[in-house]
ZAMARZA-265550 format. One record per residue (C-alpha): residue number from 1; residue in three letters; chain; x, y negated, z. Coordinates in nm, 2 decimals, padded with zeros to 4 digits. Each point is the difference from the previous one (the first is absolute). Layout:
N
<nr = NUM | rest = ALA | kette = A | xx = X | yy = Y | zz = Z>
...
***
This chain:
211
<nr = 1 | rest = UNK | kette = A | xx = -01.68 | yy = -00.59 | zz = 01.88>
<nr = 2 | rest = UNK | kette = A | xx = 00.04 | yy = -00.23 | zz = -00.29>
<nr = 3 | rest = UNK | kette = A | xx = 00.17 | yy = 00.04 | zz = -00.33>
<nr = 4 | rest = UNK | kette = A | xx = 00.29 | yy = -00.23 | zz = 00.14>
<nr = 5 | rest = UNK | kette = A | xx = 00.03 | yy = 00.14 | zz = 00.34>
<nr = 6 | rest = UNK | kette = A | xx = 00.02 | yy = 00.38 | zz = -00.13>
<nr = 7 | rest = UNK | kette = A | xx = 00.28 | yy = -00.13 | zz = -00.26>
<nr = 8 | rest = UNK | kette = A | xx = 00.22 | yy = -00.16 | zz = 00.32>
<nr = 9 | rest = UNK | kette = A | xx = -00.08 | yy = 00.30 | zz = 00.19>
<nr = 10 | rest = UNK | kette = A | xx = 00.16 | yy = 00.23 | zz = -00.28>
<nr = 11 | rest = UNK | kette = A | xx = 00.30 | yy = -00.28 | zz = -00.05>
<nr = 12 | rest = UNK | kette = A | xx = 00.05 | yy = 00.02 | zz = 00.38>
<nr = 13 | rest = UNK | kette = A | xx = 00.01 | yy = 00.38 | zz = -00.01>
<nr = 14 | rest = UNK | kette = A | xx = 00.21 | yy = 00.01 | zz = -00.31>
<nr = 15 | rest = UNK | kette = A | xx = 00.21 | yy = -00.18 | zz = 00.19>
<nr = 16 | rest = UNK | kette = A | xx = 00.11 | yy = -00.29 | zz = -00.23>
<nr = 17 | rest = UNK | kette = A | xx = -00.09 | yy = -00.35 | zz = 00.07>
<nr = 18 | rest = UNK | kette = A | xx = -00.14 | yy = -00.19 | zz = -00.24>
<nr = 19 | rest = UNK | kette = A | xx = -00.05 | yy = -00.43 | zz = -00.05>
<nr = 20 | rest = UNK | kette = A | xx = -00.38 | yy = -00.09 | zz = -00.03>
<nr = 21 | rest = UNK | kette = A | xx = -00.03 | yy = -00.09 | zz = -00.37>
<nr = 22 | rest = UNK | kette = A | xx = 00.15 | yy = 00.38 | zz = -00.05>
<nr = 23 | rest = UNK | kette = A | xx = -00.29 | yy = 00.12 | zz = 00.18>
<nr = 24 | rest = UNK | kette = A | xx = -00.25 | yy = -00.30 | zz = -00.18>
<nr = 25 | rest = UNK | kette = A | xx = 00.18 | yy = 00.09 | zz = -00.32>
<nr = 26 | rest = UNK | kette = A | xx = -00.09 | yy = 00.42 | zz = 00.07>
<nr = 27 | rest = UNK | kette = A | xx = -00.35 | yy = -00.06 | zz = 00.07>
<nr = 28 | rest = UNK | kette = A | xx = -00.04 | yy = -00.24 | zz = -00.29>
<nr = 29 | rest = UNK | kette = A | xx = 00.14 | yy = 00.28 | zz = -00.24>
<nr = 30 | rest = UNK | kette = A | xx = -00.26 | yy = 00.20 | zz = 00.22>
<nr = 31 | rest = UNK | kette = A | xx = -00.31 | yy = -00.23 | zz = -00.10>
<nr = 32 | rest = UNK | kette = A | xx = 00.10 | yy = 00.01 | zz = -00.35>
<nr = 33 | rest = UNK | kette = A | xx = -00.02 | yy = 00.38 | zz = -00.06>
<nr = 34 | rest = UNK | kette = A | xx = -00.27 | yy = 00.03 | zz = 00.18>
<nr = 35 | rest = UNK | kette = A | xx = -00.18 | yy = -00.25 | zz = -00.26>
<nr = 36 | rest = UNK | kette = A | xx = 00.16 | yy = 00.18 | zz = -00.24>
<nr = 37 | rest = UNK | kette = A | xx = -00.10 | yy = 00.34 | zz = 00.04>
<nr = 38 | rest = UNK | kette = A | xx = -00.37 | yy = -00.04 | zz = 00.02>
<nr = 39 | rest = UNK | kette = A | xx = 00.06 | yy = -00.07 | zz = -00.45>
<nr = 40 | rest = UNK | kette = A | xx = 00.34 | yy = 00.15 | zz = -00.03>
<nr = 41 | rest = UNK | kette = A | xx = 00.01 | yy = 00.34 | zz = 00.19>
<nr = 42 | rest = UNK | kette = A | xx = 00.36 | yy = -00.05 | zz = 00.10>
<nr = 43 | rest = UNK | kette = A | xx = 00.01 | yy = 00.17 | zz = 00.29>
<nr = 44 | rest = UNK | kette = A | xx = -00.25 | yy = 00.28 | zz = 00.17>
<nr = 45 | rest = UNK | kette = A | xx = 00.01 | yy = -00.10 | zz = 00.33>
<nr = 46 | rest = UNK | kette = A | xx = -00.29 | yy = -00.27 | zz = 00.04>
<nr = 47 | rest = UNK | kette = A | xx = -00.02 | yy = -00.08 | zz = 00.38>
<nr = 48 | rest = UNK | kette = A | xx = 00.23 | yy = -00.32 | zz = 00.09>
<nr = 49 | rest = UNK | kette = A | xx = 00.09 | yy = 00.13 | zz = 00.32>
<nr = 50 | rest = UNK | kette = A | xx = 00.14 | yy = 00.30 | zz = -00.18>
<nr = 51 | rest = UNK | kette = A | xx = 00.16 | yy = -00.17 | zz = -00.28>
<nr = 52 | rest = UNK | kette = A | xx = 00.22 | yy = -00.17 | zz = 00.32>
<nr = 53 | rest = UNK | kette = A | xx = 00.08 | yy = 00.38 | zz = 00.08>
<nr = 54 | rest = UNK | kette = A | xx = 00.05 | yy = 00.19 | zz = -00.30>
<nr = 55 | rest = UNK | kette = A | xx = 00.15 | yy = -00.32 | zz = -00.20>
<nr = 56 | rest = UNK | kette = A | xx = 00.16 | yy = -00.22 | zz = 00.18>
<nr = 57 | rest = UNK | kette = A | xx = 00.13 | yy = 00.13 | zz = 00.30>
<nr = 58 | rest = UNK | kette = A | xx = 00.11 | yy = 00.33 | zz = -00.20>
<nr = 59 | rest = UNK | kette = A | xx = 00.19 | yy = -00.20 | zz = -00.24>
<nr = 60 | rest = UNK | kette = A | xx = 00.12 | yy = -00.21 | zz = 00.30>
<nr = 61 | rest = UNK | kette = A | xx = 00.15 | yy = 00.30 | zz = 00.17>
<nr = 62 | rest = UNK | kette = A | xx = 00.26 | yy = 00.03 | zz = -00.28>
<nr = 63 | rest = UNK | kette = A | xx = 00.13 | yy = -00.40 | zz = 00.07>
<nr = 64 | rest = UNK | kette = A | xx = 00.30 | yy = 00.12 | zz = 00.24>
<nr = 65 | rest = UNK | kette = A | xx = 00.09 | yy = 00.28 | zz = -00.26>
<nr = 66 | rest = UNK | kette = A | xx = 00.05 | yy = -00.24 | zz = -00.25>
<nr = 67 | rest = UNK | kette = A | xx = 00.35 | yy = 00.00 | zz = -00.22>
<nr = 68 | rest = UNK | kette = A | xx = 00.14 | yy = -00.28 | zz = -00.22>
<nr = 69 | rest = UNK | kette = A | xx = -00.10 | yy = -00.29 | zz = -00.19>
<nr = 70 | rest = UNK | kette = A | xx = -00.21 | yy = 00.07 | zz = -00.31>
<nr = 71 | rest = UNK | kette = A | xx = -00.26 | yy = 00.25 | zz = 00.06>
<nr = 72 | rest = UNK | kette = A | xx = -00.28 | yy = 00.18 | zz = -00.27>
<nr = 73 | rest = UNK | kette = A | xx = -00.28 | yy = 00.12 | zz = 00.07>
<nr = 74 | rest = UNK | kette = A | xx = -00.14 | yy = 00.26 | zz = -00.21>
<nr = 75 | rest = UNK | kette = A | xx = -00.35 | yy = 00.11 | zz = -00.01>
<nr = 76 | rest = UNK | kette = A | xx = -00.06 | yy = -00.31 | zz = 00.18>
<nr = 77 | rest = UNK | kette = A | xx = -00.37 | yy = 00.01 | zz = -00.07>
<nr = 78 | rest = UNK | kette = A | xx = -00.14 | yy = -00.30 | zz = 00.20>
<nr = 79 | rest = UNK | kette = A | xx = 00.36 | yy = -00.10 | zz = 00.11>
<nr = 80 | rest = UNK | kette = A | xx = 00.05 | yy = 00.28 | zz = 00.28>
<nr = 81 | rest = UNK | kette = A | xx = 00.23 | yy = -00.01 | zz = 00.17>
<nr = 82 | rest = UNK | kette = A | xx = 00.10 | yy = -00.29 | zz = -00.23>
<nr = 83 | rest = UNK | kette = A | xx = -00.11 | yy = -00.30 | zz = 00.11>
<nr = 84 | rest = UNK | kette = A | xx = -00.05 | yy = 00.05 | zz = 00.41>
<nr = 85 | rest = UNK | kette = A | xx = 00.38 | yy = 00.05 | zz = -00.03>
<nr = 86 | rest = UNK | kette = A | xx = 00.05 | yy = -00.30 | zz = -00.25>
<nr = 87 | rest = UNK | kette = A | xx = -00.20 | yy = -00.17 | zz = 00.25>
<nr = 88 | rest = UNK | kette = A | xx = 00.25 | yy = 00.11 | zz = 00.31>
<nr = 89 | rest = UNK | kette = A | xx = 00.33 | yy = -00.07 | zz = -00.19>
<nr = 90 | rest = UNK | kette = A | xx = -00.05 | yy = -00.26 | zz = -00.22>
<nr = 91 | rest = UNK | kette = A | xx = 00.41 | yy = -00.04 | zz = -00.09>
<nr = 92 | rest = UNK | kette = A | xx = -00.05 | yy = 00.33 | zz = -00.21>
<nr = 93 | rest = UNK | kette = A | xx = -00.11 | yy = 00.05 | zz = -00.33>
<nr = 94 | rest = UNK | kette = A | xx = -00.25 | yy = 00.25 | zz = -00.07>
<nr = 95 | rest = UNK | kette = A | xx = -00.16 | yy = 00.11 | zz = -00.29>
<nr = 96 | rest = UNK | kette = A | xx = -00.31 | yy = 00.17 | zz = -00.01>
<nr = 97 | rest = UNK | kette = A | xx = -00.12 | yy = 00.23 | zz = -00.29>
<nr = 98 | rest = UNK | kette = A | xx = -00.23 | yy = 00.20 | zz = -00.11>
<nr = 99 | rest = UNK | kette = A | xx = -00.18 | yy = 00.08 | zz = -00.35>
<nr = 100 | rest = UNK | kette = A | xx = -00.39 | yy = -00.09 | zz = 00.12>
<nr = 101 | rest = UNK | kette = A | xx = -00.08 | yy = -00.29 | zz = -00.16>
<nr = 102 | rest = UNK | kette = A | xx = -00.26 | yy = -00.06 | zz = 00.24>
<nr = 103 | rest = UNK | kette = A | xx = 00.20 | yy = 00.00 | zz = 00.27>
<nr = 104 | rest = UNK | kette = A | xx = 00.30 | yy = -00.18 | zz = -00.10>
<nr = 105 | rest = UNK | kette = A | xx = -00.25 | yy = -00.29 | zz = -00.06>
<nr = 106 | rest = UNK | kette = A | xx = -00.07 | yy = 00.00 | zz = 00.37>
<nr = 107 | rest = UNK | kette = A | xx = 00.36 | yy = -00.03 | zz = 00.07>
<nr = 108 | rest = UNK | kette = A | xx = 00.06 | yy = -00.28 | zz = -00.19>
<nr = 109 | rest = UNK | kette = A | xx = -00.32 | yy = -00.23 | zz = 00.13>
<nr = 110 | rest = UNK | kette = A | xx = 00.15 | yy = 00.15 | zz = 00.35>
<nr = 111 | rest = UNK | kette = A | xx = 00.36 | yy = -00.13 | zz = -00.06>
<nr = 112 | rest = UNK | kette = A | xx = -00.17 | yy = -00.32 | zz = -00.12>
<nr = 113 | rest = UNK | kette = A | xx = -00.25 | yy = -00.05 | zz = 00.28>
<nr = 114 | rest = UNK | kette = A | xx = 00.29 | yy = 00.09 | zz = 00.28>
<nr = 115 | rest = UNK | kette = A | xx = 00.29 | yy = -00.19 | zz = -00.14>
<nr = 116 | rest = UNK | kette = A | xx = 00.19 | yy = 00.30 | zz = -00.02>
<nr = 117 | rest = UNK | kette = A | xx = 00.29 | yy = -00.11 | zz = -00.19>
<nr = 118 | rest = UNK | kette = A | xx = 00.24 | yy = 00.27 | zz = 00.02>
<nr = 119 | rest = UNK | kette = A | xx = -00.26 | yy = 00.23 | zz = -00.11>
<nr = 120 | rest = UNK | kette = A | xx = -00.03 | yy = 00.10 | zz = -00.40>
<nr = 121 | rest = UNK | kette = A | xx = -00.21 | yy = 00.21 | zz = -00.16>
<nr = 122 | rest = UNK | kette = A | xx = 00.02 | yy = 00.28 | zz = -00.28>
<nr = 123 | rest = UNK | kette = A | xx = -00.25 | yy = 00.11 | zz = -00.20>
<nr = 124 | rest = UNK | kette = A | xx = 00.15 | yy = 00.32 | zz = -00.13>
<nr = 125 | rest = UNK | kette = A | xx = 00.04 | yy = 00.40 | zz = 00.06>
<nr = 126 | rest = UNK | kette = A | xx = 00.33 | yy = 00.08 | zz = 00.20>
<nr = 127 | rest = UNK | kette = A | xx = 00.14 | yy = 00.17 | zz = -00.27>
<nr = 128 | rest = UNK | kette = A | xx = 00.02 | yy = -00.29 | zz = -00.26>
<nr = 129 | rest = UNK | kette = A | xx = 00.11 | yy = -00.29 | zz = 00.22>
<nr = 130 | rest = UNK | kette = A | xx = 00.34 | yy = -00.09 | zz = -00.06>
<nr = 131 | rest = UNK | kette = A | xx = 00.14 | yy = -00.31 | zz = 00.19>
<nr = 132 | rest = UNK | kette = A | xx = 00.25 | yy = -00.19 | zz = -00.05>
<nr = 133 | rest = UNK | kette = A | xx = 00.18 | yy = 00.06 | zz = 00.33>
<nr = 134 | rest = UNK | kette = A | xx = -00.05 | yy = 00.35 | zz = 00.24>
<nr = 135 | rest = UNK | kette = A | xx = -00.18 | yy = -00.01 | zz = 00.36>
<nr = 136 | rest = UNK | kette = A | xx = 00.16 | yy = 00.09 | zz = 00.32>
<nr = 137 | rest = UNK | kette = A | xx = -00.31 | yy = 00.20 | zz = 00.14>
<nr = 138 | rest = UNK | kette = A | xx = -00.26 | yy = 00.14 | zz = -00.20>
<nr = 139 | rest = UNK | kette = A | xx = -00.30 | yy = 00.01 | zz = 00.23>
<nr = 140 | rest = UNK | kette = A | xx = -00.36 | yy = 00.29 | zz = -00.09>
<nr = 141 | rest = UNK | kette = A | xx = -00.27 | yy = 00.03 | zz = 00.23>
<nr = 142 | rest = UNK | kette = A | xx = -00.25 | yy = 00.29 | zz = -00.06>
<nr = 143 | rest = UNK | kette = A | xx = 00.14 | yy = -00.05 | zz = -00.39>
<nr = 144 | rest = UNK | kette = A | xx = 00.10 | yy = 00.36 | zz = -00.14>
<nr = 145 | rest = UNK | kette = A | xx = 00.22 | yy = 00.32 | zz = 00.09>
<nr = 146 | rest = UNK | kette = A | xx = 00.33 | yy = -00.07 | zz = 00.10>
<nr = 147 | rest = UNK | kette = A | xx = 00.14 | yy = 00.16 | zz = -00.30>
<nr = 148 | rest = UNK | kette = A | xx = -00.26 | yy = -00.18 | zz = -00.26>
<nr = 149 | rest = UNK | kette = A | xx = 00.15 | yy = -00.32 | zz = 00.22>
<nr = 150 | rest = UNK | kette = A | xx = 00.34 | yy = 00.07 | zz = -00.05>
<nr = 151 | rest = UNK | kette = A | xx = -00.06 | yy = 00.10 | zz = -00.40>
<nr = 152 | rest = UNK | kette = A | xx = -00.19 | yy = -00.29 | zz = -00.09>
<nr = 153 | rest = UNK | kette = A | xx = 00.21 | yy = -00.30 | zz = 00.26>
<nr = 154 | rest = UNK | kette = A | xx = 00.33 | yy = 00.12 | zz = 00.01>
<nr = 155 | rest = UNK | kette = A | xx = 00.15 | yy = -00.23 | zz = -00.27>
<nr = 156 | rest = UNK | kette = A | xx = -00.15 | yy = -00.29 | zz = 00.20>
<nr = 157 | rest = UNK | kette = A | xx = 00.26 | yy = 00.03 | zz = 00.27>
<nr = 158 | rest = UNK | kette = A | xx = 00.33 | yy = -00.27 | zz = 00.05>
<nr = 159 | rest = UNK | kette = A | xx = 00.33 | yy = 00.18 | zz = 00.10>
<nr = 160 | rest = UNK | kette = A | xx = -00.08 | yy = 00.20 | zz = 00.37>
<nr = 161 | rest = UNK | kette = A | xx = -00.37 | yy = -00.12 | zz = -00.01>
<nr = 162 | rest = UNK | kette = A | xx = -00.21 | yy = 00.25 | zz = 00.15>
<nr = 163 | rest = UNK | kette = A | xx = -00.37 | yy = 00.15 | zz = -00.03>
<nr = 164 | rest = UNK | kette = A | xx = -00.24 | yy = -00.06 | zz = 00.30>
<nr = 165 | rest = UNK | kette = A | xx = -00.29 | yy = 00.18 | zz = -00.04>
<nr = 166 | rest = UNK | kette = A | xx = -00.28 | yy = 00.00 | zz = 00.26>
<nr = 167 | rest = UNK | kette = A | xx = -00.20 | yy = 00.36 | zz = 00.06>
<nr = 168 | rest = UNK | kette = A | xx = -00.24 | yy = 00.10 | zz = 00.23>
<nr = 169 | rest = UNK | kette = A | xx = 00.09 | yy = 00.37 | zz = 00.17>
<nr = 170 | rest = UNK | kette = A | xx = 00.36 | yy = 00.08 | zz = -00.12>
<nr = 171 | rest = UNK | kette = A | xx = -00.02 | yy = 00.15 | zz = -00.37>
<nr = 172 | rest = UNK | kette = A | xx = 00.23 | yy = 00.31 | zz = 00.07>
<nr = 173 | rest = UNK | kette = A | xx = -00.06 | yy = 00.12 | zz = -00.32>
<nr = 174 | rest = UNK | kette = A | xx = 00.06 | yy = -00.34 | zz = -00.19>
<nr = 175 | rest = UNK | kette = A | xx = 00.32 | yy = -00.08 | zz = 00.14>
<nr = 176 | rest = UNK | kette = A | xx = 00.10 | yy = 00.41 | zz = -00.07>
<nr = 177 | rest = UNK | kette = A | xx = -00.07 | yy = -00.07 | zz = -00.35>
<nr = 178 | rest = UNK | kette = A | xx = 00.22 | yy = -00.30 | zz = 00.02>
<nr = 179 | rest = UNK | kette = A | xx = 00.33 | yy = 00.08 | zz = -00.28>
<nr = 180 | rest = UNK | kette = A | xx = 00.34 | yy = -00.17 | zz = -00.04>
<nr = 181 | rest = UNK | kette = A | xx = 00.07 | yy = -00.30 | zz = 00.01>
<nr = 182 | rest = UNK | kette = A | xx = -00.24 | yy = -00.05 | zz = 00.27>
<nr = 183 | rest = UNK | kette = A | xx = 00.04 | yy = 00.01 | zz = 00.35>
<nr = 184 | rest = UNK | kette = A | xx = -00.15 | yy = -00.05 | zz = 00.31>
<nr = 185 | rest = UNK | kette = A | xx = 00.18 | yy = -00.24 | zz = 00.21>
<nr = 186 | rest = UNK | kette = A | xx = -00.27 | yy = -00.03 | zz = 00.28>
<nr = 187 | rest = UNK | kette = A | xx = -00.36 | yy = 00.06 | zz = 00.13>
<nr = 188 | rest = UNK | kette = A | xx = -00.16 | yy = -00.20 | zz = 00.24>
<nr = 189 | rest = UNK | kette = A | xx = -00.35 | yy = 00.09 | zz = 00.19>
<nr = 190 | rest = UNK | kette = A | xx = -00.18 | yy = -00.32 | zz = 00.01>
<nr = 191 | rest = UNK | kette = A | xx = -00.31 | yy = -00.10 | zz = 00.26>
<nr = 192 | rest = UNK | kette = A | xx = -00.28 | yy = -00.22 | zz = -00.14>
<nr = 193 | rest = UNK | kette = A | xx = -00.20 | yy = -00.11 | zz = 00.21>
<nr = 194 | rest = UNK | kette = A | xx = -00.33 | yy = 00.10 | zz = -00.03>
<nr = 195 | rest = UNK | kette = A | xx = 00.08 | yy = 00.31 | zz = -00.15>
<nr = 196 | rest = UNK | kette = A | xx = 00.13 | yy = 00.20 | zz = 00.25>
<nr = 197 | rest = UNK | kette = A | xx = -00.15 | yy = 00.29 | zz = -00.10>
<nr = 198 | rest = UNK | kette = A | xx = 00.13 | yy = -00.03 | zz = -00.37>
<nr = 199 | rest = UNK | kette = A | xx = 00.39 | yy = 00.09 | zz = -00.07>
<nr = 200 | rest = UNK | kette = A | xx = 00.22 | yy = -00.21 | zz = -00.18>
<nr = 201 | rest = UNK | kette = A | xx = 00.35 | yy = -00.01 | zz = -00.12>
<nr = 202 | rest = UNK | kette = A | xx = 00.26 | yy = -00.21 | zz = -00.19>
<nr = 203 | rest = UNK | kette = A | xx = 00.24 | yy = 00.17 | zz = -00.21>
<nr = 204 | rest = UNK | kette = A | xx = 00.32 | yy = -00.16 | zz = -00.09>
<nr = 205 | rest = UNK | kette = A | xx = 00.16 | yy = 00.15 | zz = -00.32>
<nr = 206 | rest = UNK | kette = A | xx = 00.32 | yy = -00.08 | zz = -00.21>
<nr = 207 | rest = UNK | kette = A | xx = 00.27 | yy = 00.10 | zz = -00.29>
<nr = 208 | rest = UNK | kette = A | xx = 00.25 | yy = 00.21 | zz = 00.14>
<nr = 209 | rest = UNK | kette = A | xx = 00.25 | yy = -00.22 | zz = -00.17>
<nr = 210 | rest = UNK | kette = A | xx = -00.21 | yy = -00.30 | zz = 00.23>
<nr = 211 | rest = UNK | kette = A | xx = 00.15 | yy = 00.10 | zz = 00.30>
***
């Protein structure tokens, strides 16, 4: 199987249907880190094949999960889950930061060289960035502890915004170390393909003056 025909595969199981030039676009951002990473070290995984796994269809599990119109991601590192979801809805904004300077240069050669125009990127540690205007979902993959999240990205939220933080096995103790204002409004068990053997959850939190 080829790098193309395991992404579909995963897209078909994830059940969401996809045009071509998503999938060309994917696999495009897909030859790009691979290039990358041999000077860069963005990411340990090496293997193509895996980086389809572990990268794109894992950050493509979270598409149907997905809440409002401007989304951050923080800790974005080489743009995951970032830019395969500014990729699959490309009528939301999403910004992608992280403090790596390294990395953040990869993001914007890979906004440029996929046309990704509702994509900008931040150069900056969580805690400083200030914007002009709030975010409706505030996005981490594999980024911190769910209290460090909440500490350092809470001011980033608009109004009844909400945190979406992805996980591997449920953090029980995390989300019990979770204080006020915080909430958990919802976990969801997610299946990626390819990594059936691997648990991995979603976990939607909010103000409790959000709800």
């Amino acid at each position: 199987m080829d790098l193309r025909a395991r992404l579909e595969d995963g897209i078909r199981r994830l059940g969401l249907a996809l045009p071509e030039a998503t999938v060309d676009g994917l696999l495009a951002y897909l030859a790009m880190l691979v290039k990358w990473n041999r000077a860069f070290n963005l990411t340990a995984v090496r293997d193509p094949m895996e980086m389809v796994t572990r990268h794109l269809l894992d950050s493509l599990a979270v598409a149907p999960h997905l809440h409002g119109e401007r989304i951050i991601d923080v800790g974005t590192g080489a743009g995951l889950p970032g830019i395969p979801l500014a990729l699959v809805y490309p009528e939301r904004q999403f910004v992608l930061l992280d403090s790596n300077s390294k990395k953040t240069r990869f993001l914007v050669q890979a906004k440029a060289e996929l046309g990704l125009a509702n994509v900008e990127v931040i150069h900056a540690r969580v805690e400083g960035y200030r914007p002009e205007k709030g975010f409706d979902c505030v996005i981490s993959r594999a980024y911190a502890s769910i209290a460090d999240i909440l500490h350092s990205s809470g001011h980033l939220l608009e109004g009844q915004g909400e945190f979406v933080a992805m996980k591997g096995a449920l953090p029980e103790q995390e989300l019990a170390a979770m204080s006020s204002p915080w909430q958990l409004r919802e976990v969801i068990p997610l299946q990626v393909p390819g990594l059936d053997q691997e648990q991995r959850h979603l976990l939607r939190i909010v103000a409790q003056q959000g709800q």
